[in-house]
N, C-alpha and C positions, 0 to 999 in steps of 0.2 A: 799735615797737622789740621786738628780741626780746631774751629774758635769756636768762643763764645758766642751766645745770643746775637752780642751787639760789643764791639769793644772798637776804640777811638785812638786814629794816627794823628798823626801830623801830613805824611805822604802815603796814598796806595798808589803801587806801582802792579800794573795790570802786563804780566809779562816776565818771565824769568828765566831768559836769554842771557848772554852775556851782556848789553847793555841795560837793561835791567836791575841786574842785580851789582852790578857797577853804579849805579847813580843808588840804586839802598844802601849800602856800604857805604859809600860815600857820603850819602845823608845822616847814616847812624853813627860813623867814626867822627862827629861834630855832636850826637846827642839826643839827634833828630827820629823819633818813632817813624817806624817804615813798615810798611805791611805788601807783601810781594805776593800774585796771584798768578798760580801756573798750574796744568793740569795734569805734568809731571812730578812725580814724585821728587823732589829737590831734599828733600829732608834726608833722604836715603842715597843721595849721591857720593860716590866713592872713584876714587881715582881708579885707571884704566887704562887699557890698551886706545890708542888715537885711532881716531876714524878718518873717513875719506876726505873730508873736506877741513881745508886751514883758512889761517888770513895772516898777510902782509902786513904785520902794523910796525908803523913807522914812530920815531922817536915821540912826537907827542901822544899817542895813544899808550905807549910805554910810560911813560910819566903819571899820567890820569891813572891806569891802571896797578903800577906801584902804590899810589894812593889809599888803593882799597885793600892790601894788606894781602892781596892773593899770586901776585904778579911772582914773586920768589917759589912757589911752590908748583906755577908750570912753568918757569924757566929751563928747566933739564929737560923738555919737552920739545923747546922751541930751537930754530937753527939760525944764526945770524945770516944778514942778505950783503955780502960785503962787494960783489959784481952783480950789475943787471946787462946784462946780452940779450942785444936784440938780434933778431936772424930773418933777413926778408927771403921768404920762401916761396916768390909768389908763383912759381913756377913748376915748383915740387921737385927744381933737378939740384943735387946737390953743388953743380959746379957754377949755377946761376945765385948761389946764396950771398947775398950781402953782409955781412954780419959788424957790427959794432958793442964796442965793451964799456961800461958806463961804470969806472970804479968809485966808490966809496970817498979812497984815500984820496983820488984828482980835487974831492973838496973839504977835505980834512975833518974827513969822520972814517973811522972804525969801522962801521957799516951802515946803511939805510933802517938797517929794520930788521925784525925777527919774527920769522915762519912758523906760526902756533897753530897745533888743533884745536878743531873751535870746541869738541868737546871735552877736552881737556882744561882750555881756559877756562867754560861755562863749567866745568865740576869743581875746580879750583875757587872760583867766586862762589861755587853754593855750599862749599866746605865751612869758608869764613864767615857767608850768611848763616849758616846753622849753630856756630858761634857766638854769635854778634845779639847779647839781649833787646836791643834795640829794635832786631828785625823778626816778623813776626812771618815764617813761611807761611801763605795760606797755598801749602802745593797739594796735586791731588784734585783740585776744584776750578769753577771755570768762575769768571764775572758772569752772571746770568744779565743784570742790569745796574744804570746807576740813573742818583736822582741830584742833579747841581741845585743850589740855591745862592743868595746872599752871603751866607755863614758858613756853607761846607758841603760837601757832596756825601750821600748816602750809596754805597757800593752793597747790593746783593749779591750775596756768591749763589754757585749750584745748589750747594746743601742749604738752603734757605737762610744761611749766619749774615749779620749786616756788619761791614765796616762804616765807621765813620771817618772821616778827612775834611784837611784845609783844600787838600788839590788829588785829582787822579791823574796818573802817568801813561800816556798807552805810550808802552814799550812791546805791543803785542803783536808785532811782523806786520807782511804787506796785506793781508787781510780784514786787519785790524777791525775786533767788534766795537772798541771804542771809538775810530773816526769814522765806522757807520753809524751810529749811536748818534754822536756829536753833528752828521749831518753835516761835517766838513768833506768837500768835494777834492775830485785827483783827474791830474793829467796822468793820461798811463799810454804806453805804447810799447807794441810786441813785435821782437825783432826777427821770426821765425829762424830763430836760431838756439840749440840748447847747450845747454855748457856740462860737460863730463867730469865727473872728479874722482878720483882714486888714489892711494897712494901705492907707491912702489920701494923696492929692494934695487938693488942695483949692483953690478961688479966692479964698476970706476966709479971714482969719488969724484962729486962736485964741484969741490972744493969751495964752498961756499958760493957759487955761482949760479943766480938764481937768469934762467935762458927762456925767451918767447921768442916763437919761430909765427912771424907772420903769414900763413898762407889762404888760399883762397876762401876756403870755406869759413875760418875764423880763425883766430889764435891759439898755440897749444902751448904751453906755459909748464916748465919743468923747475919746482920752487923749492931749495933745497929745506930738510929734517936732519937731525942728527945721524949719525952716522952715514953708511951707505943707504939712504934712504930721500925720497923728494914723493911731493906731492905735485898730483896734476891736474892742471883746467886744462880741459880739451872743447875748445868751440866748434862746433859743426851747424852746416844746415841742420832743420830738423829732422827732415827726412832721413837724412844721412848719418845721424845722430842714433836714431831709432833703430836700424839698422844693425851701428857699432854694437845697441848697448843689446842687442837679440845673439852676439857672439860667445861661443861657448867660451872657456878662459884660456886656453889655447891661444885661442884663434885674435884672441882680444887682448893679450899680451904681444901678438906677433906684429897687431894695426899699433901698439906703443912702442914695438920695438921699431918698424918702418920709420916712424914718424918723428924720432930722436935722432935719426943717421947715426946710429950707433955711440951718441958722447958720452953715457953714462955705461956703454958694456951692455951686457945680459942682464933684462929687463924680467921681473917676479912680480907679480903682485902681490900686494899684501893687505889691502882690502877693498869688498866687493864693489864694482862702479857704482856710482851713483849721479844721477842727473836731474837737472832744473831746467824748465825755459828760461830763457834771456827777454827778462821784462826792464825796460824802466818806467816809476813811478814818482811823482812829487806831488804832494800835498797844496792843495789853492793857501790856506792857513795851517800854523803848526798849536795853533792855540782854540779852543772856543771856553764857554764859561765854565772855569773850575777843572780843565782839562787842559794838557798841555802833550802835543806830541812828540816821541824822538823814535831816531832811528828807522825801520822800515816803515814803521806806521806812519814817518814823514817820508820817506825817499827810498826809492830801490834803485842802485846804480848796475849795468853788466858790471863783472868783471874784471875788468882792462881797466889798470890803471892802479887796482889794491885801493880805489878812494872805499870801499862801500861801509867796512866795518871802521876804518878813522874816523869818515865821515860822521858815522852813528855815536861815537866815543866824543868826538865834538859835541855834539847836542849835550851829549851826558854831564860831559867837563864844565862847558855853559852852563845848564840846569839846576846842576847842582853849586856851583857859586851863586848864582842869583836867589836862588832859593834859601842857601845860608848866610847870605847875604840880609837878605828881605827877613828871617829868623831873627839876626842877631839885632837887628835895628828894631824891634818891635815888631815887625808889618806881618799881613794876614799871607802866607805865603802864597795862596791859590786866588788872590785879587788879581783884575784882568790890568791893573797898574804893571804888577810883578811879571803876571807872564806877557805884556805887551814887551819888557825888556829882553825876556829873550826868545820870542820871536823875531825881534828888528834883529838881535846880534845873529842869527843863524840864519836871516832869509838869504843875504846877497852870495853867505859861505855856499850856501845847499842851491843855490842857483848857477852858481859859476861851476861847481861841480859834477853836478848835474848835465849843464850844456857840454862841459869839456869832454864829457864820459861819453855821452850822447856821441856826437860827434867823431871823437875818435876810433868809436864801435863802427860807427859806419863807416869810418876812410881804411881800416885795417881790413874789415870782412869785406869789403866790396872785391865785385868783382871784374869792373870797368877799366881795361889794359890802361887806360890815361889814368887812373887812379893809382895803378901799380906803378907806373913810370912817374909818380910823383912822389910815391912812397921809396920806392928804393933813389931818388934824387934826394930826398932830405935825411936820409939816412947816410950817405955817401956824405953829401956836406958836413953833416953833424962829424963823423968819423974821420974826415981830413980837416976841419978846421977847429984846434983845443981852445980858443977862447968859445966858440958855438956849444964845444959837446959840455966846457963845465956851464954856461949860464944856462943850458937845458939841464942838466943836473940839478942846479939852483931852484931853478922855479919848478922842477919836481918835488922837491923836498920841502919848497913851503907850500905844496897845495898837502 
């Protein structure tokens, strides 16, 4: 879509991602002018075949994102997580495997969560945005630059058009032009490890049982989809990584068939590998004047663990009540009053998060025999002692 000259929001939201266009929706299903900037054509999204990479979101990211009105239209998409099976593999021999089952029902839920493509979810939110008179696609275009003041921030696009706004949002991943722009600093650190994702076909069903097998190199995580079907993270060195993803598809079905020990059957692919390095990243602040950050442009988590995309839908959930908040009461939505409220609510969440993810990437992929012999001893207690395995449960489920 292209704008006008010069036309005037309430919120530009720089990014149109799934968190994104979750918090415009969420800001327009209240009233609120939203103007969304991505260099994707988003206007022209239509539902599809699911691609290689999903995310684990857990009950409150389901909640927020019902919200926006899109949540019902990738459901038929998505596969409940009703078992989490953990499998220490640190050994690679099948008869050394410790394995423990982490049901649902032990703490009186139905299931954990539900296993969505992330391109599915993000076409399902641009369906509703391209609905929604409120929200003004600016897709197709880049932020070229913005200009904060006292009164409001002035946003140039590519094509030379000016947005006006109270507040800019960088929702625009871990590269993010607006927290280089903003001149807010990042801790970042690279774990020379990259993570694999593909989805697969399968000839045994899951049964809703969503299994990561801890072995040396990283974690390989098999997350169930509808029907006979699961998607996968595969952590490796990078070297090692490099190597897998240079295998003809033969040959690169046969390293996913090894590496399941056979639980799901005769292993197909069904679409092309795709991989990322394993960064994490966190933000020094999530706010500067007249800009407020969420999601990657505050924090990159690995993998392990399913926090990264919750994580990101917190900031959004926050954001957008403070903001309709600060709306309904009068107040100037993009004053550094409103966004000092939620930066304090999201620092101590996106730090504990952060540190736990941190950390547990490094006690799972290590490769120091006293670290495995610590891993498969808390795994072994957890699995013989049921008050242990439900209060691990527990404080899974509220992180």
């Amino acid at each position: 879509m292209r704008m006008s000259k010069s036309s005037s929001h309430d919120v530009i939201v720089s990014g149109g991602g799934t968190p994104g266009l979750a918090l415009a929706l969420l800001l327009a299903n209240v009233g609120l002018r939203v103007a969304v900037i991505d260099p994707a054509p988003l206007s022209r999204f239509r539902l599809g075949a699911p691609e290689g990479r999903t995310s684990a979101l857990m009950q409150s990211s389901i909640a927020a994102l019902k919200m926006t009105g899109a949540w019902e239209m990738a459901l038929p998409y998505g596969a409940s997580l009703e078992v989490l099976r953990i499998v220490d593999d640190s050994f690679g021999r099948k008869k050394q495997q410790i394995e423990t089952d982490f049901p649902a029902a032990d703490i009186g839920l139905s299931f954990f969560g539900i296993n969505m493509p992330n391109n599915i979810l993000r076409t399902a939110l641009a369906i509703r945005a391209q609905e929604n008179k409120a929200i003004s696609l600016c897709d197709s275009l880049r932020l070229a630059q913005f200009s904060p003041d006292d009164t409001g921030v002035s946003v140039t696009l590519s094509d030379g058009s000016i947005l006006q706004g109270a507040l800019l949002v960088a929702a625009d991943g871990r590269a993010s032009p607006v927290r280089e722009q903003s001149g807010i600093v990042c801790w970042e650190h690279e774990y020379e490890q990259t993570a694999i994702t593909c989805l697969i076909n399968h000839s045994s069903p899951h049964q809703n049982v969503s299994t990561e097998f801890h072995r040396p190199g990283g974690p390989f995580t098999l997350v169930p989809l509808p029907g006979n079907t699961s998607s996968v993270v595969w952590v490796e060195k990078k070297n090692d990584a490099d190597g897998y993803m240079k295998l003809n598809r033969q040959s690169f079905e046969q390293a996913l068939q090894d590496r399941t020990n056979g639980r799901l059957g005769r292993i197909i692919l069904s679409s092309d590998p795709q991989s990322c390095p394993l960064i994490a990243l966190r933000a020094k602040n999530y706010i500067s004047q007249r800009v407020a950050l969420v999601a990657e442009a505050a924090h990159v988590l690995s993998p392990l663990g399913a926090q990264g995309l919750n994580l990101s839908l917190r900031d959004i959930d926050c954001l957008a009540k403070t903001i309709i908040k600060a709306a309904q009461t009068g107040l100037d939505v993009g004053a550094q009053s409103v966004l000092s409220l939620y930066e304090k609510d999201r620092r101590a969440d996106i730090l504990i998060r952060s540190l736990g993810t941190d950390g547990l990437t490094r006690l799972v992929s290590h490769n120091h025999r006293p670290l495995h012999s610590l891993r498969r001893t808390g795994l072994k207690a957890i699995s013989m002692i049921e008050p242990l395995k439900i209060m691990a449960m527990q404080q899974g489920m509220s992180a």
